[in-house]
Every structure is written in C-alpha cells, then in structure tokens.
C-alpha positions in Angstrom: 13.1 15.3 -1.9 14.2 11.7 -2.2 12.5 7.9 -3.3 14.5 5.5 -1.5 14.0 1.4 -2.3 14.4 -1.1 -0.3 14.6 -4.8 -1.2 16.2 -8.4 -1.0 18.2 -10.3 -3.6 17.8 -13.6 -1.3 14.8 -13.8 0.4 13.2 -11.1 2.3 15.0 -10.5 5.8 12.9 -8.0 7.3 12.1 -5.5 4.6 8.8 -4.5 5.2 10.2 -4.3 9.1 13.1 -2.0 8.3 10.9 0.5 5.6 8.6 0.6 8.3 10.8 1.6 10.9 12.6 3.8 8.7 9.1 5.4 7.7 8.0 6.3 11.1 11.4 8.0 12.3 11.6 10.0 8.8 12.4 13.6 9.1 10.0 14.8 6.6 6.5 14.1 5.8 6.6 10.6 3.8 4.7 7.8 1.9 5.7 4.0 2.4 4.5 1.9 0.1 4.3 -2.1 0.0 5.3 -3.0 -3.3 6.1 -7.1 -2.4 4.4 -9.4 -5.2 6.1 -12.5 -3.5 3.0 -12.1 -0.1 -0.2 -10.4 0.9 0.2 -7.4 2.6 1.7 -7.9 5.8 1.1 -4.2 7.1 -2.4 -4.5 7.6 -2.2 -7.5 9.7 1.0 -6.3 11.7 1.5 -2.9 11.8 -2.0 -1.7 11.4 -3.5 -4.2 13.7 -6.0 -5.5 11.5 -7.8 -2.6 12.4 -8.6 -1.3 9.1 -10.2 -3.0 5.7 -8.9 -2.6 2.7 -11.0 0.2 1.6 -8.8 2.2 3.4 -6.4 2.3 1.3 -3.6 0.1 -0.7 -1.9 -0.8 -3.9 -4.6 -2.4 -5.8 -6.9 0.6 -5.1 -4.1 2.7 -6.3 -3.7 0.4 -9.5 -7.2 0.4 -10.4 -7.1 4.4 -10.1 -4.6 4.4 -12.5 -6.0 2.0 -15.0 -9.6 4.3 -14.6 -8.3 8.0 -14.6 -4.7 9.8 -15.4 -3.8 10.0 -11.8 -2.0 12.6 -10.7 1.0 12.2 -8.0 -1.3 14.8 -5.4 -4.1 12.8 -5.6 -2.2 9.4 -4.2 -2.7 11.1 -0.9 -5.9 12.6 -1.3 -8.2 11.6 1.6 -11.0 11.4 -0.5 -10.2 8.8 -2.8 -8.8 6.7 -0.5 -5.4 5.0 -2.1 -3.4 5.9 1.2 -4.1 5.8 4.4 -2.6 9.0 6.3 -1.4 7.4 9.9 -1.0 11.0 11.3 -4.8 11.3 11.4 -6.0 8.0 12.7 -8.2 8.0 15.4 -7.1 6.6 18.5 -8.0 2.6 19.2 -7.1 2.2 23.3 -8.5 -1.6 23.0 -6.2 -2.4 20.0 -3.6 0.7 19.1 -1.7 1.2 16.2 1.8 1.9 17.0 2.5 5.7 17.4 4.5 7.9 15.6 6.7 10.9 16.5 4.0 14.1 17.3 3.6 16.3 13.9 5.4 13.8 12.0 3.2 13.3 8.7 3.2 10.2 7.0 0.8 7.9 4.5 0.9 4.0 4.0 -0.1 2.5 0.7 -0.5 -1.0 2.0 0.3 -4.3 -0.6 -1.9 -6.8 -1.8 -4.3 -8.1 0.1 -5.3 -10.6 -2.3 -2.2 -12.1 -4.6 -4.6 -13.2 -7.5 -4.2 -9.5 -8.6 -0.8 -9.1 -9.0 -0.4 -10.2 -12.2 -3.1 -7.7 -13.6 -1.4 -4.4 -12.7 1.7 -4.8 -14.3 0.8 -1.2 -15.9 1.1 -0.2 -12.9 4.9 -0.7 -12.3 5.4 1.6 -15.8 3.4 4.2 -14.2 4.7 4.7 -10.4 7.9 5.5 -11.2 6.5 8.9 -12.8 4.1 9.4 -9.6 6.8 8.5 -7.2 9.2 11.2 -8.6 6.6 13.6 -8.9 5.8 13.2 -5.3 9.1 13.9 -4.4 9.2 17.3 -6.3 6.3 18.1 -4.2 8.3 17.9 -1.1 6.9 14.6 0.1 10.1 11.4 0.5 8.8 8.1 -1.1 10.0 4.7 0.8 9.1 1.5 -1.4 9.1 -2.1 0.1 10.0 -3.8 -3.0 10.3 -7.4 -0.8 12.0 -9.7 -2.9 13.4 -9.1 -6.4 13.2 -11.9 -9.4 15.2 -12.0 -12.5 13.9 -9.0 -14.9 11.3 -7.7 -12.2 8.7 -5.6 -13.7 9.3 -3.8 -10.7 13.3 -2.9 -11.7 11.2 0.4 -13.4 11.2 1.5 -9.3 14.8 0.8 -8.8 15.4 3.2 -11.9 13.6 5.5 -10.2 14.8 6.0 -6.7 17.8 8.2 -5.7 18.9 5.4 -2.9 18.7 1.6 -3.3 19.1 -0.3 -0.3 19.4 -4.3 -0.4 18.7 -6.2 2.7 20.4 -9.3 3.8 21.4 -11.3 6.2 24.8 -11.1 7.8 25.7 -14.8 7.2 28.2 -15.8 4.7 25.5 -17.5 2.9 23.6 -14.4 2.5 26.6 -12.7 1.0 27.3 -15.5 -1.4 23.5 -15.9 -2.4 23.7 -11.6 -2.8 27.4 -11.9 -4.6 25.6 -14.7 -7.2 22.3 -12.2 -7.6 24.3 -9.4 -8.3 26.2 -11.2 -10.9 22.8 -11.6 -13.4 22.8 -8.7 -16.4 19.4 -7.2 -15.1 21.4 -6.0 -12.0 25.1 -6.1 -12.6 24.9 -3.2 -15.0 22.8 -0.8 -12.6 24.9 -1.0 -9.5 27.7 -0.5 -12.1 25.8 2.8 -12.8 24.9 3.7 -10.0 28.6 2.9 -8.1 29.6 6.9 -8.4 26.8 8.3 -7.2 26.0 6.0 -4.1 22.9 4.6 -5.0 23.4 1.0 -4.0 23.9 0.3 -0.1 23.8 -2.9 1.8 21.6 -3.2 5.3 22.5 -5.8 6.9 20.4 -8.0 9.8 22.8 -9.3 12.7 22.2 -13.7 12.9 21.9 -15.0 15.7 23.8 -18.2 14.8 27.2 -16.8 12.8 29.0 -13.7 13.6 30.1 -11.8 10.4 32.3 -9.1 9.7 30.5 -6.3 7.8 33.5 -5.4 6.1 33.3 -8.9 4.2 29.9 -7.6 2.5 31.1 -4.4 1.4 34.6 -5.5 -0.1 32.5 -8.2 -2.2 28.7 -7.3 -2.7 27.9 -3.8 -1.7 29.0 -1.4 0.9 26.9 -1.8 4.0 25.3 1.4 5.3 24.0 -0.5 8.6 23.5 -3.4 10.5 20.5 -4.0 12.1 20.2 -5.9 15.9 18.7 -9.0 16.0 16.4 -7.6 18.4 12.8 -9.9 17.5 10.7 -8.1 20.2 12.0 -4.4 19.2 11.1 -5.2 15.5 7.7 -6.6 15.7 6.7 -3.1 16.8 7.2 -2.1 13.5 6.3 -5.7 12.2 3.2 -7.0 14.2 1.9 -4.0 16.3 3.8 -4.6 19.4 3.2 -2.3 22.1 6.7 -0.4 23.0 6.5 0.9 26.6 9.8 1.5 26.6 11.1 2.8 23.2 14.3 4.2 24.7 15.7 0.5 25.7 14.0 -1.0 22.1 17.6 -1.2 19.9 15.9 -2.0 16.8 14.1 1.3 16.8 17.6 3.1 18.0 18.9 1.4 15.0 16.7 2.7 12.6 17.2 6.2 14.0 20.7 5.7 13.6 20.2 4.8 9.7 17.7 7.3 9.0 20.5 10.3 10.4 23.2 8.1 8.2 20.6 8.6 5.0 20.1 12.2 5.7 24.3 12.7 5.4 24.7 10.5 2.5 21.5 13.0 0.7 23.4 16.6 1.8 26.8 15.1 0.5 25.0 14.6 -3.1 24.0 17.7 -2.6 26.9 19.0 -1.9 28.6 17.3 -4.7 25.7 18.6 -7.4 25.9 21.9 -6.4 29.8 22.2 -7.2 30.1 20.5 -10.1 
C-alpha cells in the first residue's frame, strides 16, 4: 500500500480540495490527513459541514496521543479513541449532509488544527508520523497527507521522506512555474527531487487559471513533470471544499478530473511494481 503527499511550493492552490477529492474516489480503503500549519482546519468547516466538534477526531488529538502513550499505527483508526473520524460510518444529516462517498468505499479523516496556537507544540509529532503513516500502509490501508504549504526546512519534510508519491500543486500560470522553479532551487528540496527523479516520486498537479492559458509541457521541461491538470471548475470543487451539494456528479468536471488522476496514480504504483519485481 502507498502514502502519497500532497503540497504547494507557492501558496496553496487547492490542496486540501484536490486530497480530498482524491480521497473520496480512492480505490482502497484510505486515511486523509490535514497536516497544513500555515491555517485552521478547513475540513471541518467545508467538507464536514461544521457538523462535527473537534472531539471527533483530528491532529492535535492525534499529537497529544502520541505525546501520552506509544501509539500504535492500528489505533489511529480505532473508533474508540477518537483520533479519526471514519466517514463511511456517519450517520446521515438530511438538514445539513456531508458529501457522500462511493457505497463500501472505506475511508477516515484526521482533520488539521482547529486552533493554530498548538502548532508549534507538536513538533514531535512530525518525527513520529512518518513511522505510523508507513506502518499503516503495511496494513493495507493508503495514507493521503495535505501538507498545504511547505517553508524552508519544514519540520514536516520528515513526511515527504516518507511517502512513495509526492505531488506539488500549482497554478498553471507562468508565475506559478517561476515561483515553483525558484522553490525548488533551495538545498532542503533540490536534493530530494534529485533523489527521487528515478523512481517517480515527484509529480506536478497543476490548476487551470482562468486569466492565462499555459502549456503544461512548460512545467514539466522546467520544474516537474505534470501528472494532471485540474479544471477550473469553482462550483465542482467546493463539493470537496465547502460541502456543496452535487446533484449532478456526472456533469461536475472537477470530480471527473480527480477520477481521472486517481486511475493515472494507480498505473504509475503497478509500473513500480512492475519495475521492483524484475530487478
């Protein structure tokens, strides 16, 4: 099973929209988790509703665990202690519904901060997830990570180490690409992606603008190679972003986007395969 990252080198175009998305069309059962330290959670408000507290579940929960008891990566989703929240057995809300996901499809949400005074007191945490994270994925459950945006020598880089895909988002603007080319240039980065270039770790996603149009091709010849470009479709995203209803999911192109990445994903994961098993 696989961790996948996803995150932004200049600002944060959508991220939490795109590993949500990504999240509910997964193939296999799978935990999202909100990792931003730049804002409060925005999956509680948006794609939960504001229909649950924080007691429910989320990362400061999940840090204090840790900093109490040696955790272990099976009890992350244990209903029990409440560090995740498993979507697949909410009850229904008709007056205010959380956006559904595909029938038998399993997945758990670790939702971000809800208050940002406490992100400077877990920074054990970010030397411990990495461990959980890959332990989960033994287990036969994927791991997505919102990472939001990414500073210089993160504390956070420890879950870019750890995932078997890292996918940056940007904007397709040539600003974008120059502020992601400039990013990429720093030591704390540079050297991973140099790593990582053989194996296929590092992937672009881009978001279309509404106000430039932009080869793709530019962005992979000088920053990354892109592995999709997402609509700018506002209303289809904020069902992933804000809650929207989606009465009509087949016309909605950000979700058929996100399909179309998560199938992209599963091929890029059976070529490693395929390439580990013959050498």
């Amino acid at each position: 099973m696989t961790v996948y990252t996803l995150t932004s080198l200049a600002g944060a175009p959508g991220v939490t929209t795109a590993a949500t998305a990504l999240a509910v069309h997964w193939p296999r059962p799978v935990l999202l988790i909100e990792a931003d330290t730049s804002a409060a959670s925005t999956i509680m408000p948006g794609f939960f509703r504001a229909n649950l507290r924080p007691s429910a579940g989320g990362i400061e929960r999940l840090s204090f665990a840790i900093a109490r008891n040696a955790l272990e990566a099976e009890d992350i989703l244990d209903p029990e202690l409440s560090l995740s929240i498993a979507v697949h057995g909410l009850p229904p809300i008709p007056e205010c519904p959380i956006p559904a996901i595909p029938a038998g499809h399993r997945m758990w949400v670790i939702p971000g901060f809800a208050s940002l005074s406490m992100i400077g007191g877990v920074l054990g945490l970010w030397k411990v997830l990495p461990n959980l994270v890959g332990a989960l994925g033994e287990g036969g459950i994927d791991v997505i990570i919102d990472l939001g945006r990414l500073g210089f020598d993160d504390p956070r880089l420890a879950l870019i180490d750890a995932a078997d895909r890292v996918i940056v988002n940007a904007e397709a603007t040539v600003t974008d690409l120059n502020r992601s080319y400039r990013r990429l240039e720093l030591n704390d980065l540079s050297q991973r992606v140099r790593a990582g270039a053989d194996s296929e770790r590092f992937w672009a996603l881009l978001k279309k603008s509404p106000h430039e149009a932009f080869n793709a091709r530019s962005f992979s010849e000088h920053v990354l190679p892109v592995l999709a470009t997402l609509p700018n479709d506002p209303a289809g995203a904020a069902v992933f972003s804000h809650g929207r209803p989606d009465p009509k999911p087949h016309r909605n192109t950000y979700r058929a986007a996100a399909r179309g990445m998560v199938n992209d994903l599963q091929v890029l994961a059976a070529r490693t395969q395929d390439r580990s098993v013959s050498a």
